[in-house]
N, CA, C and O atoms as a MOPAC input file, in Angstrom:
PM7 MOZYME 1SCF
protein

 N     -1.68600 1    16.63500 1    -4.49200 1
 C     -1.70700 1    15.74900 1    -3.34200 1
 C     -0.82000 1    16.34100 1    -2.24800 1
 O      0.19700 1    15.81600 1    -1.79400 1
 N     -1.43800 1    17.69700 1    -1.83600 1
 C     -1.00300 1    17.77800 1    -0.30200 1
 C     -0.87700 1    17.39700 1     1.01000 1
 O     -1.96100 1    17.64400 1     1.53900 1
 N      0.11400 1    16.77800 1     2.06200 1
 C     -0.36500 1    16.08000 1     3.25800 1
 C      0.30100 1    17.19200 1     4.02700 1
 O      1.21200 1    17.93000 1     3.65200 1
 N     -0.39400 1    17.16200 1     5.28000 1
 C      0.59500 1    17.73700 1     6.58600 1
 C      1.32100 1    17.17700 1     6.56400 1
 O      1.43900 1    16.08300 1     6.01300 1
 N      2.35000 1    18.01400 1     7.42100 1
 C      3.75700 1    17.79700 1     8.05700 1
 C      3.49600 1    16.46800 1     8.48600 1
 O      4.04800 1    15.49700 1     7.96700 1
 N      2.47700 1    16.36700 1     9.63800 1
 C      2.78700 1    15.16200 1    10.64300 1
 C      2.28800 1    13.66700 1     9.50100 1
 O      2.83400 1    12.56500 1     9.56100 1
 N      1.17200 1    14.03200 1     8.55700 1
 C      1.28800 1    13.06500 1     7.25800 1
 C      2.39000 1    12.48100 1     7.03300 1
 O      2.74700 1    11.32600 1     7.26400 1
 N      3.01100 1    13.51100 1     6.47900 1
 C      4.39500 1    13.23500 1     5.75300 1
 C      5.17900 1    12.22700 1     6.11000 1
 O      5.55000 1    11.17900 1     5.58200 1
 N      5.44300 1    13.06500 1     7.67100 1
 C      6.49000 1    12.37800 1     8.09500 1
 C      5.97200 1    10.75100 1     8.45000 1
 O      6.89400 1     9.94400 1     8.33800 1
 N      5.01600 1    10.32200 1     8.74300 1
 C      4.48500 1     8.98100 1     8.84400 1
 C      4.50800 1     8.58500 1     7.02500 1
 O      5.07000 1     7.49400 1     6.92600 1
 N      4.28200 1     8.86700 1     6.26400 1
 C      4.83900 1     8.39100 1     5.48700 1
 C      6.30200 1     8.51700 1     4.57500 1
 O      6.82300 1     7.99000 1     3.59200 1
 N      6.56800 1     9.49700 1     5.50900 1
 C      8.35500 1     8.86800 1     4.73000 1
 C      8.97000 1     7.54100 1     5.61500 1
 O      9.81900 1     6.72700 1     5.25100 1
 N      8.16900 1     7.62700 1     7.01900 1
 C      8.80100 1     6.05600 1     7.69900 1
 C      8.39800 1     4.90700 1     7.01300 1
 O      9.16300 1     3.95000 1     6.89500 1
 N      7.10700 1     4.91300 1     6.48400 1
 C      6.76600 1     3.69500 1     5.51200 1
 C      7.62700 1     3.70100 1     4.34700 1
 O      8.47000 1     2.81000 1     4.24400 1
 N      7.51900 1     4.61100 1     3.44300 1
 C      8.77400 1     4.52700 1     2.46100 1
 C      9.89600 1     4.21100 1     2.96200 1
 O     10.42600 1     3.42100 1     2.18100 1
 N     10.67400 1     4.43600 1     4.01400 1
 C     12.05700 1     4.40300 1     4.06100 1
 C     12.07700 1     3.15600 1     5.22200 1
 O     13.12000 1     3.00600 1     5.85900 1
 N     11.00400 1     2.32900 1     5.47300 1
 C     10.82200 1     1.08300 1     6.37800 1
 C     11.80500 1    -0.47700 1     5.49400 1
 O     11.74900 1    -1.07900 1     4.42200 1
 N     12.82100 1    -0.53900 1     7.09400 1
 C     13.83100 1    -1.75100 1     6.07900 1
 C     13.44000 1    -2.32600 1     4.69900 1
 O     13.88500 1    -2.18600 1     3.56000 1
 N     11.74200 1    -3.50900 1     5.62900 1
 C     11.38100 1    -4.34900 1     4.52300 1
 C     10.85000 1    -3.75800 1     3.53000 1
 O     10.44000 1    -4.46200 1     2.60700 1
 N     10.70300 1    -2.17000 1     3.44600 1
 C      9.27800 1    -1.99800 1     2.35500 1
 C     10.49000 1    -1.38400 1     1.17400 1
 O     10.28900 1    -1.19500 1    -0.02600 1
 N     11.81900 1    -1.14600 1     1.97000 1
 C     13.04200 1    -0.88400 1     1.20300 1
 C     13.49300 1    -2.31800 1     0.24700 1
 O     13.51100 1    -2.48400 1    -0.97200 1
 N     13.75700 1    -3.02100 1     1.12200 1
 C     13.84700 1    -4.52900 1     0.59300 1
 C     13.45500 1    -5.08600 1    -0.49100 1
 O     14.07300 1    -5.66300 1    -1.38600 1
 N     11.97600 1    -4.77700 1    -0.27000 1
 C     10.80300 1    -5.24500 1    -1.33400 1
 C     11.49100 1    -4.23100 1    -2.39600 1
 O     12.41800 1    -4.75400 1    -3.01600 1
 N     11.27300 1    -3.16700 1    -2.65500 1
 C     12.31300 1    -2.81700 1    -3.72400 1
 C     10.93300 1    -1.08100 1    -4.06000 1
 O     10.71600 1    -0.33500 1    -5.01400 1
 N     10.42500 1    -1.20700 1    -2.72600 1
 C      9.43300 1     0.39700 1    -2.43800 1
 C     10.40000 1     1.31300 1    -2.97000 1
 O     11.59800 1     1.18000 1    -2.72000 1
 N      9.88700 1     2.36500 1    -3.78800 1
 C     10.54900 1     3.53800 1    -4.13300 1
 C     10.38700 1     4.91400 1    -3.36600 1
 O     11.18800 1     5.59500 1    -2.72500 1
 N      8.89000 1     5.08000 1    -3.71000 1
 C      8.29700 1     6.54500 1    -3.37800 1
 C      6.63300 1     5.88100 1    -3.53300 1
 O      5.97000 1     5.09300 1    -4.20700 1
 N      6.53700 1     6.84500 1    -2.36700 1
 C      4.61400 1     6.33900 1    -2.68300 1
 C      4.29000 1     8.08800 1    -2.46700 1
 O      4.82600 1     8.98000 1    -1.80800 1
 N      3.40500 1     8.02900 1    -3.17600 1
 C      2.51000 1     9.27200 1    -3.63800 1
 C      1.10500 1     9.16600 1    -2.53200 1
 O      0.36100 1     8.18600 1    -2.56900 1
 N      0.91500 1    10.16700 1    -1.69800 1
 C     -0.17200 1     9.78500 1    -1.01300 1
 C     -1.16900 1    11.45800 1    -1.34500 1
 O     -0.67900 1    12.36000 1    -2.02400 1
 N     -2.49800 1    11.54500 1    -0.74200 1
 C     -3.27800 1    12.53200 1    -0.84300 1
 C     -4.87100 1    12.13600 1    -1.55600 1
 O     -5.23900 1    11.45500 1    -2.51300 1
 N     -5.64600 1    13.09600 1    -0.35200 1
 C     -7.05100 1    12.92000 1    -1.07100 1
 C     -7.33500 1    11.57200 1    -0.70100 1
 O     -8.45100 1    11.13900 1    -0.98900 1
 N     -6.70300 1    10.99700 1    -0.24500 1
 C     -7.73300 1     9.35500 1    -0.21600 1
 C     -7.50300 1     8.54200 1    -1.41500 1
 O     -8.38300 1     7.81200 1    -1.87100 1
 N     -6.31900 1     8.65700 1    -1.94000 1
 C     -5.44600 1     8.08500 1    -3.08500 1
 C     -3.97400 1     7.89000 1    -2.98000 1
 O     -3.14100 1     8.62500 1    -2.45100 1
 N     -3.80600 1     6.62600 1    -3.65800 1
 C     -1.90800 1     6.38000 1    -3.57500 1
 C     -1.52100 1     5.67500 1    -4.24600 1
 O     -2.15100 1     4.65200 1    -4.51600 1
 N     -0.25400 1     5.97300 1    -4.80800 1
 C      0.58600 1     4.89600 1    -5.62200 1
 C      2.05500 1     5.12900 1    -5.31900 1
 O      2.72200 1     6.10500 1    -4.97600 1
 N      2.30500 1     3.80800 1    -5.58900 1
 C      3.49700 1     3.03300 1    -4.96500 1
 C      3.99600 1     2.08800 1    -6.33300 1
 O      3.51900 1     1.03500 1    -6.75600 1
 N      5.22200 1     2.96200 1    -6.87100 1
 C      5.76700 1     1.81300 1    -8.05400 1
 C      6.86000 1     1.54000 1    -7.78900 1
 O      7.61100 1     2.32900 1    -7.21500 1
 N      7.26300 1     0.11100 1    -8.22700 1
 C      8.57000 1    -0.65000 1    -8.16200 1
 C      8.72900 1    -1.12300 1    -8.69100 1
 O      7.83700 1    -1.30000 1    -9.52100 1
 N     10.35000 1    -2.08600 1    -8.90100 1
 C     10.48200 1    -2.82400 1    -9.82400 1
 C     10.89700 1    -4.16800 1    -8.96500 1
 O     11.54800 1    -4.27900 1    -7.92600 1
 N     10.27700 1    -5.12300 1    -9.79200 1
 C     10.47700 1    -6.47100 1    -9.56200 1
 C     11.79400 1    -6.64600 1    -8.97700 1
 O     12.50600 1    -5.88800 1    -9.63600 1
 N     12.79300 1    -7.44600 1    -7.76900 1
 C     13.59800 1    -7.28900 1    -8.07500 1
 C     14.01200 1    -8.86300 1    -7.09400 1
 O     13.11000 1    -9.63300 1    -6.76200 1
 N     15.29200 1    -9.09100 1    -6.78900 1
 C     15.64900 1   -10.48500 1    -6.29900 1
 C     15.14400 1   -10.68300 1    -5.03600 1
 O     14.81600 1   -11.81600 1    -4.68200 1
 N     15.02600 1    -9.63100 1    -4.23200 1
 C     14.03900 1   -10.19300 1    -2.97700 1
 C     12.49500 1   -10.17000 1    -2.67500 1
 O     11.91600 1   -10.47000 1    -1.63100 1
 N     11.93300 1    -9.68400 1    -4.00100 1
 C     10.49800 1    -9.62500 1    -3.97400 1
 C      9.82800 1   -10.81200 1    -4.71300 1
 O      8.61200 1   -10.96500 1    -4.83100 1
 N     11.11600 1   -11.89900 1    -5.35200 1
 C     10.32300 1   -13.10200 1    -5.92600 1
 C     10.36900 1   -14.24700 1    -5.26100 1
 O     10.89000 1   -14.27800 1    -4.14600 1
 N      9.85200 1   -15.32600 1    -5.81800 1
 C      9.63400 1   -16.64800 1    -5.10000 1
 C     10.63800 1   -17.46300 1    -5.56700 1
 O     11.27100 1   -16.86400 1    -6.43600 1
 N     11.21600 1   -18.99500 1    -5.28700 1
 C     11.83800 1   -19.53900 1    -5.71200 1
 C     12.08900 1   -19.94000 1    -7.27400 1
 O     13.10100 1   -20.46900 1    -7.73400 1
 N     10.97200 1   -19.57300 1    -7.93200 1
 C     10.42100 1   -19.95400 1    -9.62500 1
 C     10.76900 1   -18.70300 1    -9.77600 1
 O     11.17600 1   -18.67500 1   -10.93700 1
 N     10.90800 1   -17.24700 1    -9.17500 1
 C     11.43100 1   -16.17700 1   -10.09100 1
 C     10.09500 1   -15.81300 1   -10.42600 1
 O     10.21500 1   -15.44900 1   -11.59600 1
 N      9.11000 1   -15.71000 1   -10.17200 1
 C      7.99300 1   -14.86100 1    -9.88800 1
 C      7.95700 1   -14.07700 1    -8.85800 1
 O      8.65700 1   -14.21500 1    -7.85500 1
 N      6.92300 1   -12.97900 1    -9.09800 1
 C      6.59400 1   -11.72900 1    -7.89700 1
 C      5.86800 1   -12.50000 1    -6.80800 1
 O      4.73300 1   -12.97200 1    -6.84900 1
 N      6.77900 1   -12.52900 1    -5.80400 1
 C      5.98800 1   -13.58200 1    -4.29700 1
 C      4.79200 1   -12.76800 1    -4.26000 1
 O      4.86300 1   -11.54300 1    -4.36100 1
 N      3.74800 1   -13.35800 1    -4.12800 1
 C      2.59400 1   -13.29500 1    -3.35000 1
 C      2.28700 1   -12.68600 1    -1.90400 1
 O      1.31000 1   -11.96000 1    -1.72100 1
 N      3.22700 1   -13.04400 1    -0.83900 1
 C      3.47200 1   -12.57700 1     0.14400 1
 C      3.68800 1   -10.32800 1     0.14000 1
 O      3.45800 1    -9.29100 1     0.76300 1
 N      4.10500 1   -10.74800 1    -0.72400 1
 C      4.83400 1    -8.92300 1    -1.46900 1
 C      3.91400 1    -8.53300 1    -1.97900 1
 O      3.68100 1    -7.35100 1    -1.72500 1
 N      3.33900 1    -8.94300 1    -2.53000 1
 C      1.84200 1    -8.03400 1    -3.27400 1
 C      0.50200 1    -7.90000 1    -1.91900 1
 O     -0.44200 1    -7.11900 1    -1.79500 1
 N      0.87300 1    -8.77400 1    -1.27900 1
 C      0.12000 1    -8.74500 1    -0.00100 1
 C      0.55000 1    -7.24400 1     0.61200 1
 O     -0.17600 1    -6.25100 1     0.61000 1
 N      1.83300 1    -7.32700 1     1.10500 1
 C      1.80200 1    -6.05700 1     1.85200 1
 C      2.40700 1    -5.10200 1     0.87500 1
 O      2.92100 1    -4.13600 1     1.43900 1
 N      2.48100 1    -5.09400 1    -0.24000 1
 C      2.27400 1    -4.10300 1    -0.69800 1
 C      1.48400 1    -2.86000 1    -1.24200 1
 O      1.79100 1    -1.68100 1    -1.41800 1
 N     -0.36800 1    -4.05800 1    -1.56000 1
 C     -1.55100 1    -3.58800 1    -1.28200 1
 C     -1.47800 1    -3.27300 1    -0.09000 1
 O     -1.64200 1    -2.05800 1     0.01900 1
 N     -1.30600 1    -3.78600 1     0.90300 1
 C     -1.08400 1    -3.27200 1     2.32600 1
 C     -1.08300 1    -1.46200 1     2.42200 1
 O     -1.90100 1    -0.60400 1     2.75500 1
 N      0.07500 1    -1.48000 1     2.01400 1
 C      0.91400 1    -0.09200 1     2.23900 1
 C      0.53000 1     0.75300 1     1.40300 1
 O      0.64100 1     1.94100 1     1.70700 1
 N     -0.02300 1     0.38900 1     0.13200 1
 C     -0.77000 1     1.76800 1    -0.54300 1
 C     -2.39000 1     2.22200 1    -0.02500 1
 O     -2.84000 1     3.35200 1    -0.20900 1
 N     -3.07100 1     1.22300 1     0.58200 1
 C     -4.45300 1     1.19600 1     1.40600 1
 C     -3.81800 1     2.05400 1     2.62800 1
 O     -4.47100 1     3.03600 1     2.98000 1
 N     -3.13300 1     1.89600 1     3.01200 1
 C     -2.64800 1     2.83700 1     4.84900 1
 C     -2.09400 1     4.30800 1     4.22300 1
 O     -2.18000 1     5.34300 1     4.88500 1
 N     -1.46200 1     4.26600 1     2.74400 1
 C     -0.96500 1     5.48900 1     2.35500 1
 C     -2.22400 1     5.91400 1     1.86600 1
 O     -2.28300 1     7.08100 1     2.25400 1
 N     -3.16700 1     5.68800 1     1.30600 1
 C     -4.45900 1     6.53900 1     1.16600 1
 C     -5.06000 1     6.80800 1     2.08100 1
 O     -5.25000 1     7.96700 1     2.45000 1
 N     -5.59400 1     5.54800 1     2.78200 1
 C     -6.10800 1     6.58500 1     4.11800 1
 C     -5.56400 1     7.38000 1     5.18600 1
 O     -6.20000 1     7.67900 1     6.19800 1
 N     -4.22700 1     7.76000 1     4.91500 1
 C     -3.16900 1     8.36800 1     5.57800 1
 C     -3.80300 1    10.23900 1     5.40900 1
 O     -3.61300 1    11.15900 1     6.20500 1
 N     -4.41600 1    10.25700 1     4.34100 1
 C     -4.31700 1    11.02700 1     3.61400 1
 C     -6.15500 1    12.18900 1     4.04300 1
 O     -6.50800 1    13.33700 1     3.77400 1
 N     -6.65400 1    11.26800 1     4.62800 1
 C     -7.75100 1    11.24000 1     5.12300 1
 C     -7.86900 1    11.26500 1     6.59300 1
 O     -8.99200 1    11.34700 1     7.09100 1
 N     -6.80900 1    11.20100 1     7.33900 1
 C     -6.93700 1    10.69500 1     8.86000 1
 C     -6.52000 1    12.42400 1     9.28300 1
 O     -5.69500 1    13.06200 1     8.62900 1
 N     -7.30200 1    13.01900 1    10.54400 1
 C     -6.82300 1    13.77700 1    11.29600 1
 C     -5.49700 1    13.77900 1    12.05500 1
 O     -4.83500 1    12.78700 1    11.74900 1
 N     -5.08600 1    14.31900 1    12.66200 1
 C     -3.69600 1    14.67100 1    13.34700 1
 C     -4.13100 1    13.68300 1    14.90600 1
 O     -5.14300 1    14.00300 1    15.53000 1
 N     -3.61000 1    12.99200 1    15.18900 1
 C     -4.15600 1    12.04900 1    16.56700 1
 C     -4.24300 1    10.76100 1    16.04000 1
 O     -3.97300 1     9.86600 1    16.84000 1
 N     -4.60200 1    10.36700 1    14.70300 1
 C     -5.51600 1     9.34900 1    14.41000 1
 C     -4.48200 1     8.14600 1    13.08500 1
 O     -3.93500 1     8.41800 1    12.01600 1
 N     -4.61700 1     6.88300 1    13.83500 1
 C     -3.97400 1     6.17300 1    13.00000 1
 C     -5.09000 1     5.35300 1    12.23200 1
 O     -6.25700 1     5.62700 1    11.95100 1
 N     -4.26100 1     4.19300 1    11.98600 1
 C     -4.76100 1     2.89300 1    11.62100 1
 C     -3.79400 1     1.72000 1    11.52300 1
 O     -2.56600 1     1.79700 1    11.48000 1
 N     -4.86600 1     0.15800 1    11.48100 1
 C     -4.27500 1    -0.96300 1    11.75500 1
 C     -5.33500 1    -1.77900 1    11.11000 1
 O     -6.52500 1    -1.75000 1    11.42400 1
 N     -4.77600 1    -2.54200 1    10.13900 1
 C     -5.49500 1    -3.23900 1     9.31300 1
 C     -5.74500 1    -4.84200 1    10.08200 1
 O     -4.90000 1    -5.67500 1    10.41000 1
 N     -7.40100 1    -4.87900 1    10.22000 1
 C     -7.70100 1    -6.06100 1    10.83100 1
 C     -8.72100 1    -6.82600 1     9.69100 1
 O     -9.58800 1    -7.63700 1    10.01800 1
 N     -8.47300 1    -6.45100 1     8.45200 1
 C     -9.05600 1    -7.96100 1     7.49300 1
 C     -8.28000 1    -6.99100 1     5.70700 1
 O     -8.24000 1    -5.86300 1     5.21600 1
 N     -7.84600 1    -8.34400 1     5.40600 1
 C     -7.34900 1    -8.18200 1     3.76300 1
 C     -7.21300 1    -9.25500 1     3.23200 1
 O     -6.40600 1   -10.15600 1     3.46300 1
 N     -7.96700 1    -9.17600 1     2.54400 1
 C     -8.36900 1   -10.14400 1     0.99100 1
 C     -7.44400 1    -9.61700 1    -0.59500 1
 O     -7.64400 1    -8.60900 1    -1.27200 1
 N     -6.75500 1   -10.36700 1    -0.73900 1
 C     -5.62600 1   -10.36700 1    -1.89500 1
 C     -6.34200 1   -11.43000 1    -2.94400 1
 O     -6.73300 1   -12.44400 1    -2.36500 1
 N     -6.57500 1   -11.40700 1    -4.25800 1
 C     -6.41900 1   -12.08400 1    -5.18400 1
 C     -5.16200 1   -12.03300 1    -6.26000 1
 O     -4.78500 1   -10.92400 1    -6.64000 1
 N     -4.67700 1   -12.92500 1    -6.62900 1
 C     -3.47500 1   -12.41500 1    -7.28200 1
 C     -4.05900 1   -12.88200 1    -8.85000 1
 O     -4.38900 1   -14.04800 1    -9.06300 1
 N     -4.12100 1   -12.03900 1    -9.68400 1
 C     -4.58900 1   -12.58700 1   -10.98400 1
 C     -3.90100 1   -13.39100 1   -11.82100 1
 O     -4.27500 1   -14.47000 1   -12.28100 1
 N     -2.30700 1   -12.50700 1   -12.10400 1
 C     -1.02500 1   -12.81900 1   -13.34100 1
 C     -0.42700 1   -12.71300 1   -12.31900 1
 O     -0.62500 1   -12.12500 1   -11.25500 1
 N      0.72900 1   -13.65800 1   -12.92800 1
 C      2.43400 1   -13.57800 1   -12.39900 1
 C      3.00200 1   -12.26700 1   -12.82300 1
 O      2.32200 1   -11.61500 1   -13.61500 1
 N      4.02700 1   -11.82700 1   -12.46100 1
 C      5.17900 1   -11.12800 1   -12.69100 1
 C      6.30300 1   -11.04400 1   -12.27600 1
 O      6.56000 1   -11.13300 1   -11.07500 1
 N      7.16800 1   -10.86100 1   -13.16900 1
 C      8.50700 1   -11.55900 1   -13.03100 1
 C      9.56100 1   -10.42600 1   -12.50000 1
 O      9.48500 1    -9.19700 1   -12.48900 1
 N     10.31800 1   -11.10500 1   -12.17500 1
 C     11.83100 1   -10.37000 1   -12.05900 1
 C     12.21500 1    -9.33100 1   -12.94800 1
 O     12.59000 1    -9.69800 1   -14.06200 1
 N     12.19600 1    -7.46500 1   -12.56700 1
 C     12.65900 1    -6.94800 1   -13.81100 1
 C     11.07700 1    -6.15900 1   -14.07900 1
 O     11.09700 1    -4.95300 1   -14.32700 1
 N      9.78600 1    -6.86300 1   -14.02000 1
 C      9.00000 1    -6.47100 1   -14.34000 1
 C      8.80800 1    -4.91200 1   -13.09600 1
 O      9.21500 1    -4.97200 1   -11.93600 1
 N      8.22200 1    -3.83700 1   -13.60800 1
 C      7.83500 1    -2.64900 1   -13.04700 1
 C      6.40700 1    -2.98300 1   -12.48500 1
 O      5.78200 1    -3.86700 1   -13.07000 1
 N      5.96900 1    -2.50900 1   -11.66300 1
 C      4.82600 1    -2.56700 1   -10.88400 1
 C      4.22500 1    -1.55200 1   -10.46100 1
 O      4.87200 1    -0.85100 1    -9.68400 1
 N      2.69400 1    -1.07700 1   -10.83400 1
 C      2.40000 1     0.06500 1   -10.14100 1
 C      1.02700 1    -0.44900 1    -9.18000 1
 O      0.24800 1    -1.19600 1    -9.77200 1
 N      0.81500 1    -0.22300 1    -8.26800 1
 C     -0.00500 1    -0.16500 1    -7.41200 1
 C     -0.97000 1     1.13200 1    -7.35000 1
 O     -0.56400 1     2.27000 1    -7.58400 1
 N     -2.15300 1     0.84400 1    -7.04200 1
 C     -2.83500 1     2.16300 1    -6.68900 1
 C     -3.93900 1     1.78900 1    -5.33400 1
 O     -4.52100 1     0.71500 1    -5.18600 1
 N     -4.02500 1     2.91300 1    -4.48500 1
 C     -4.80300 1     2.25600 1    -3.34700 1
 C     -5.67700 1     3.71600 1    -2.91800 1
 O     -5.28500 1     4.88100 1    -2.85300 1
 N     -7.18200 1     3.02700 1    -2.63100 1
 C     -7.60500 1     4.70900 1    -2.66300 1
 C     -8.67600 1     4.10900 1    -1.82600 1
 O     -9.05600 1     2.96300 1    -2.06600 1
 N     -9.26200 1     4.91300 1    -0.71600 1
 C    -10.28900 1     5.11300 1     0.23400 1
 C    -11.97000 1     4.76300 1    -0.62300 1
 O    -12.48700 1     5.52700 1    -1.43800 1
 N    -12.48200 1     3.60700 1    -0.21800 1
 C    -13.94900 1     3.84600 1    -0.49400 1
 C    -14.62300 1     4.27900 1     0.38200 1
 O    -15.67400 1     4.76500 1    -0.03700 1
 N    -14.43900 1     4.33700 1     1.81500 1
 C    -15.35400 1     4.87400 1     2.49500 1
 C    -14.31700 1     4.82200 1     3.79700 1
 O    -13.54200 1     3.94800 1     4.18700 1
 N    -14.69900 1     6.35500 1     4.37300 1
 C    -13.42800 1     6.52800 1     5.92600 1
 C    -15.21000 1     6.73800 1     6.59100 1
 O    -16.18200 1     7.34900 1     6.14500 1
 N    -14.93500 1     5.67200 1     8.17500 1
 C    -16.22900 1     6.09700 1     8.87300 1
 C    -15.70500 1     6.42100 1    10.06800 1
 O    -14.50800 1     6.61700 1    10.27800 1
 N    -16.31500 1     6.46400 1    10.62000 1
 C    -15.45600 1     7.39200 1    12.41400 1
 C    -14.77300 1     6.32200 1    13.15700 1
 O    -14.06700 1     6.66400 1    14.10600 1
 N    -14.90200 1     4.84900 1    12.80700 1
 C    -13.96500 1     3.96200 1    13.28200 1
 C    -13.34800 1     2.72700 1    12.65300 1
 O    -12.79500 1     1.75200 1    13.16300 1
 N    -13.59200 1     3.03800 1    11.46600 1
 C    -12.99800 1     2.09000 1    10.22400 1
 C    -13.09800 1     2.66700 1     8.89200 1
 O    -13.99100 1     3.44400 1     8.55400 1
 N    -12.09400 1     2.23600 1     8.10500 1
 C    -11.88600 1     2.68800 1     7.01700 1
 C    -11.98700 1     1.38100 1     5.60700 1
 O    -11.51500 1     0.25400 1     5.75000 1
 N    -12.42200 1     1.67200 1     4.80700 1
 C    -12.78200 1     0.77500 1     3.54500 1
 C    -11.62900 1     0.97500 1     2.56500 1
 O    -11.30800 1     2.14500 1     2.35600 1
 N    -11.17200 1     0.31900 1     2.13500 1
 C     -9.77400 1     0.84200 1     0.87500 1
 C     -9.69000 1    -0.49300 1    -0.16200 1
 O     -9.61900 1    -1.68500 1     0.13800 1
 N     -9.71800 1     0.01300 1    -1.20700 1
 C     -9.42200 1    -0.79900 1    -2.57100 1
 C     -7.51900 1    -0.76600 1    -3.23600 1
 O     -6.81500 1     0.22500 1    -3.42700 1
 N     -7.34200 1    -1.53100 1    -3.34100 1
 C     -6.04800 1    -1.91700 1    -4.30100 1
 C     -5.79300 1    -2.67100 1    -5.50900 1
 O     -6.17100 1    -3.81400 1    -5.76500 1
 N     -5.20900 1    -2.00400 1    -6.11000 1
 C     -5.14200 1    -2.90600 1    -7.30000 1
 C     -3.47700 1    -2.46300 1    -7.83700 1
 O     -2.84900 1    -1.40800 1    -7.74400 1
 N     -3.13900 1    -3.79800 1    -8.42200 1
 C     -1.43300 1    -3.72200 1    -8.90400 1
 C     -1.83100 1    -3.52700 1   -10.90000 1
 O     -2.88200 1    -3.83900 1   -11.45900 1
 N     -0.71000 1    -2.98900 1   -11.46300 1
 C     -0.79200 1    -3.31400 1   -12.83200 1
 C      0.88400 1    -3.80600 1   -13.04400 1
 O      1.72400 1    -3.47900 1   -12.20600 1
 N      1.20100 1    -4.52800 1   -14.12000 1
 C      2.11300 1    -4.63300 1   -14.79700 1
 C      1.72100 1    -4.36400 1   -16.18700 1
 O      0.53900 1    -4.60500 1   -16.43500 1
 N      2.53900 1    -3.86200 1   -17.27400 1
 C      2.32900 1    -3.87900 1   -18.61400 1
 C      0.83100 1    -3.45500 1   -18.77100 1
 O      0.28300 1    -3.87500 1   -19.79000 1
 N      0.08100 1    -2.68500 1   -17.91800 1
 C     -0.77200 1    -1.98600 1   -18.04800 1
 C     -1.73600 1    -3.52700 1   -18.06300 1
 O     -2.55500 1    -3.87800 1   -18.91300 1
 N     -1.44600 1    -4.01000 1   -17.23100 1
 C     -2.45800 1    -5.48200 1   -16.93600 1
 C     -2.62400 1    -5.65200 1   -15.17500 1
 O     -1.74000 1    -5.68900 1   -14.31800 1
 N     -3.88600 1    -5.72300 1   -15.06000 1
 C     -4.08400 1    -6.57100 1   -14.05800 1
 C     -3.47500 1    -7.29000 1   -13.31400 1
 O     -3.23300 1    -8.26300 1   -14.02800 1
 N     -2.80500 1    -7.59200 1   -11.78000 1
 C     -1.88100 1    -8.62100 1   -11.75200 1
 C     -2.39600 1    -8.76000 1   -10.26400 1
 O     -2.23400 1    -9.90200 1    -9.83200 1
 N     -2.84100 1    -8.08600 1    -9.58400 1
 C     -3.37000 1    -8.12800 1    -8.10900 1
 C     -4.76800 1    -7.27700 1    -7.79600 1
 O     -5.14500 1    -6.29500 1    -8.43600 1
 N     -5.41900 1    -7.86100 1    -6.70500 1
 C     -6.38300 1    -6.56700 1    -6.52600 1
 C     -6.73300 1    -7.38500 1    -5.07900 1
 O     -6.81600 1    -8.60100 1    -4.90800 1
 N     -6.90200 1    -6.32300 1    -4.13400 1
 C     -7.16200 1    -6.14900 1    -2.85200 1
 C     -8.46300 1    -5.42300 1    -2.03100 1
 O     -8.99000 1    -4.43900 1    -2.55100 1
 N     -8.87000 1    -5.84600 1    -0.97200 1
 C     -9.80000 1    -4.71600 1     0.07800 1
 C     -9.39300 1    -5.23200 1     1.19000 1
 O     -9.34400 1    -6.44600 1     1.38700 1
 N     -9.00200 1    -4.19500 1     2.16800 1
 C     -8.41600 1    -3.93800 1     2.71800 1
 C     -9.72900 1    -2.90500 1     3.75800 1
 O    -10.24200 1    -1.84000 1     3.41500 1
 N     -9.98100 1    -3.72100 1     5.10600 1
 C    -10.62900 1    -2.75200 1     6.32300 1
 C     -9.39300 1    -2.75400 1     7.10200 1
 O     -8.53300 1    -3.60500 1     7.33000 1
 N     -9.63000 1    -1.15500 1     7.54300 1
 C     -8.42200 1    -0.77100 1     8.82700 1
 C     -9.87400 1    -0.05500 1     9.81100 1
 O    -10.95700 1     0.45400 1     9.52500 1
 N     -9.16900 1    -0.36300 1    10.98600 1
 C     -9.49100 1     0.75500 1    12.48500 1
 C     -8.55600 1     1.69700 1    12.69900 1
 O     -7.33500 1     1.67000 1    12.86000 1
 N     -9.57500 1     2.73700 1    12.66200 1
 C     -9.00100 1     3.88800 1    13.28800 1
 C     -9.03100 1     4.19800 1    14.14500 1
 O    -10.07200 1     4.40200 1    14.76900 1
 N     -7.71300 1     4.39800 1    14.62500 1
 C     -6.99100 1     4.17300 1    16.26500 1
 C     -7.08200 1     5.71000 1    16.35000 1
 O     -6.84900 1     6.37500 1    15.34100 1
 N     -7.45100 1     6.36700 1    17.65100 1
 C     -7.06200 1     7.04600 1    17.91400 1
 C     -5.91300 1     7.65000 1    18.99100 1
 O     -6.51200 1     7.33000 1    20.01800 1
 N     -4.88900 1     8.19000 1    19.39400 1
 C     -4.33400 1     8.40500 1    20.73200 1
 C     -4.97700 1     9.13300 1    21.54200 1
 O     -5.87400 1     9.95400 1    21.35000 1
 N     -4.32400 1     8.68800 1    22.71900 1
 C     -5.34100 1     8.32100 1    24.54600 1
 C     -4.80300 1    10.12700 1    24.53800 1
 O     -5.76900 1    10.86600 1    24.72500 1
 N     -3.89400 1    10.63500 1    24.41400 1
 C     -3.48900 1    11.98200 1    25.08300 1
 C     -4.18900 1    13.12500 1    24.89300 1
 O     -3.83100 1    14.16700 1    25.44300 1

């Protein structure tokens, strides 16, 4: 999983982004139109009951869908996610490890298709689709 330079560096700002620090983001693996992003459960990623907030699995599918198609986008060319559908299957708790995986079903010349899915304990716990536009810059 090779990215350009200018890749890269757009995704070390997502990795090293306050909230995605917060959430308890480690390292995301991007390339090819594939990504994963593991973490561990931790006190600001749960809900008042001490479950994995919902809100967090939201943008955390988020961020592995933009790190795959990161991976796919020319030098000029972003994206901005304008529809995502989250189902959350299982809880997971505080402590629990989380892996995410997010990978490109289809990049078209002005939108991109991306699937997500979370595991815990090698289970099911989220799954996502995720359309972005691809922005290009005016210069």
């Amino acid at each position: 999983m090779t990215l350009q330079a200018w890749q890269q560096e757009i995704l070390t700002s997502v990795e090293t982004h306050p909230l995605h620090r917060m959430m308890g983001v480690e390292k995301i693996e991007s390339g090819n139109g594939l990504a994963t992003i593991a973490f561990t459960v931790g006190e600001m990623s749960v809900n008042a009951r001490g479950a994995f907030h919902g809100g967090v699995a939201y943008t955390i599918c988020d961020m592995a869908c933009y790190s795959a198609l990161l991976g796919v986008l020319v030098e000029g060319e972003n994206a901005a996610t304008h529809d995502i559908h989250v189902s959350l299957i299982r809880a997971a708790m505080r402590g629990d490890r989380i892996v995410t995986t997010g990978k490109v079903i289809k990049r078209g010349r002005s939108v991109g298709f991306m699937e997500a899915e979370m595991h815990c304990n090698d289970e099911l716990i989220a799954r996502a689709t995720v359309t972005k536009s691809i922005l290009r810059s005016r210069s």
